[in-house]
C-alpha positions in Angstrom: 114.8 111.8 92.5 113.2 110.7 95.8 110.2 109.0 96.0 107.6 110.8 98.4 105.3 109.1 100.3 102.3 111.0 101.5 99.2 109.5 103.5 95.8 112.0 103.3 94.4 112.9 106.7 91.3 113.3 106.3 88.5 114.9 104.0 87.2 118.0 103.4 83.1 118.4 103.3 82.3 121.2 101.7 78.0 121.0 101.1 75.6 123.5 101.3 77.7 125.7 103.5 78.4 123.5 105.5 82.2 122.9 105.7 84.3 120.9 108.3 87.3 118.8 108.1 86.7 115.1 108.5 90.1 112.9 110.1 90.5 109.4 108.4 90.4 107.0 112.0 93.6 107.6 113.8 94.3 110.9 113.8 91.6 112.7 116.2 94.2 112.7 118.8 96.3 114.9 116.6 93.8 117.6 117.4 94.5 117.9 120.7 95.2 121.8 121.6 93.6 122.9 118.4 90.6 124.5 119.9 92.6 127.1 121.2 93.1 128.6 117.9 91.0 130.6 115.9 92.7 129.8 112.6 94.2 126.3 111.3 96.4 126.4 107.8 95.0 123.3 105.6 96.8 121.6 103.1 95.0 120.0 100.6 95.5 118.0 97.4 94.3 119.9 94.2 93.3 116.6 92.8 91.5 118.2 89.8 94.9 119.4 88.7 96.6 116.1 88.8 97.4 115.2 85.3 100.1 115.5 83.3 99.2 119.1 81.5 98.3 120.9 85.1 102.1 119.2 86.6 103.6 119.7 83.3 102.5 123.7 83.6 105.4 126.4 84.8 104.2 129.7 83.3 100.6 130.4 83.4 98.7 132.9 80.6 97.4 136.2 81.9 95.4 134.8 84.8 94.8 137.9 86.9 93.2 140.6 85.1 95.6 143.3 86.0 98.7 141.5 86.1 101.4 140.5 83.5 100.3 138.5 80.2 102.6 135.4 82.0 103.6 134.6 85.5 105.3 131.8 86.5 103.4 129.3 88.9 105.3 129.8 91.7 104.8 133.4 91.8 100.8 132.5 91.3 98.5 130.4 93.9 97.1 128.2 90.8 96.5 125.0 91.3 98.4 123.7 88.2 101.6 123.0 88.9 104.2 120.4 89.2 102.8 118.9 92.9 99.6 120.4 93.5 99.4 121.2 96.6 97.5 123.7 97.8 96.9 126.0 100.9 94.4 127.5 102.6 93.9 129.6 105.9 90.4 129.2 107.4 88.8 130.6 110.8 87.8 127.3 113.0 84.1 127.1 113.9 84.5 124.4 116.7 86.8 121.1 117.3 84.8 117.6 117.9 87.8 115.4 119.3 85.5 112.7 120.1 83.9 112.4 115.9 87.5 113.5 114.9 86.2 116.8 113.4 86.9 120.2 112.6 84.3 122.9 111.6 85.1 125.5 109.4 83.3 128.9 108.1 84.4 128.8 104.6 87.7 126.7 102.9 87.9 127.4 99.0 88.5 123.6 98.2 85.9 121.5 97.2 83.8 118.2 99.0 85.7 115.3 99.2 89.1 116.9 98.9 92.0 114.9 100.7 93.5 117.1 103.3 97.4 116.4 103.5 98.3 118.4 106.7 96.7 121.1 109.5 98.7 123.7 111.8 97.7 126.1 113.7 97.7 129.6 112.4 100.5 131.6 114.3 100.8 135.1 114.1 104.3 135.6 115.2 105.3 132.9 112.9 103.4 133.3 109.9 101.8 136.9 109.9 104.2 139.3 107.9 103.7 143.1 108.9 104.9 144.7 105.7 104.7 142.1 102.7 105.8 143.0 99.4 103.5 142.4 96.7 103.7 143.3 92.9 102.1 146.4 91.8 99.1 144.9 90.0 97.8 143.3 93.2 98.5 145.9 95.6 95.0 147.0 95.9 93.6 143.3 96.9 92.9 143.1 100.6 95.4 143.7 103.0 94.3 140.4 105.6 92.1 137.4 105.2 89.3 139.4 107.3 89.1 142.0 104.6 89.1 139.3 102.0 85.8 138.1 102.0 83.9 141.6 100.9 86.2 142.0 97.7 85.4 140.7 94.1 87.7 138.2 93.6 86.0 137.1 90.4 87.0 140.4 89.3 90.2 139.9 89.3 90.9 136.2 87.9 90.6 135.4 84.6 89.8 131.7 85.1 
């Protein structure tokens, strides 16, 4: 096996509804461009998974209401799981180059969360027309717009 070396980015602040993407020095220039997107894909280090139960975990208990009594963690967006590393789309409130900032209007991570990596959301790469989903979640939202009206809660049993 290969050891993998990877260097956090920056920090996520997520307080009082105020959220925004903090770069570690050094990386500001890496923004350059990015205001010219509405969305940026964030990946972030689930760091309250990391421990040997949460990497050690491959098939996770009933945790969607509707959906089968196991599922395997790759076919689930948990957290726990072997590396965990998670992803998150999130519409971009502004770019500040100069403080080596991004603002964002909602990111389901938590303050102080190491970000691992940022890209631009592109439709003609990463928008799917007609995904396949199974059954049991075919009534969540069809786009991240539609998203934030629907109970979620509802449908997670953790």
């Amino acid at each position: 096996m290969n050891n993998i070396k990877i260097i956090s980015i920056g920090k996520i602040e997520n307080k009082e509804g105020n959220v925004r993407i903090v770069l570690n020095p050094g990386y500001s220039e890496g923004l350059k461009g990015l205001e010219g997107y509405s969305h940026v894909q964030i990946l972030w280090w689930a760091d309250g998974c990391d421990n040997k139960d949460d990497r050690d975990t491959l098939v996770i208990e009933k945790p969607y209401t509707k959906g089968l009594d196991e599922i395997g963690v790759f076919a689930t967006r948990s957290p726990a799981r072997p590396n965990p590393i998670a992803v998150s789309n999130a519409d971009i409130a502004y770019v500040d180059m100069e403080e080596g900032a991004i603002g964002l209007y909602y990111i389901d991570a938590m303050d102080g969360t190491e970000v691992l990596d940022l890209k631009p959301y592109v439709p003609s790469i990463d928008r799917i027309d007609q995904p396949k989903v199974p059954v049991w979640c075919s009534h969540w939202p069809k786009s991240y717009e539609e998203s934030g009206g629907f109970d979620w809660e509802a449908e997670f049993n953790f």
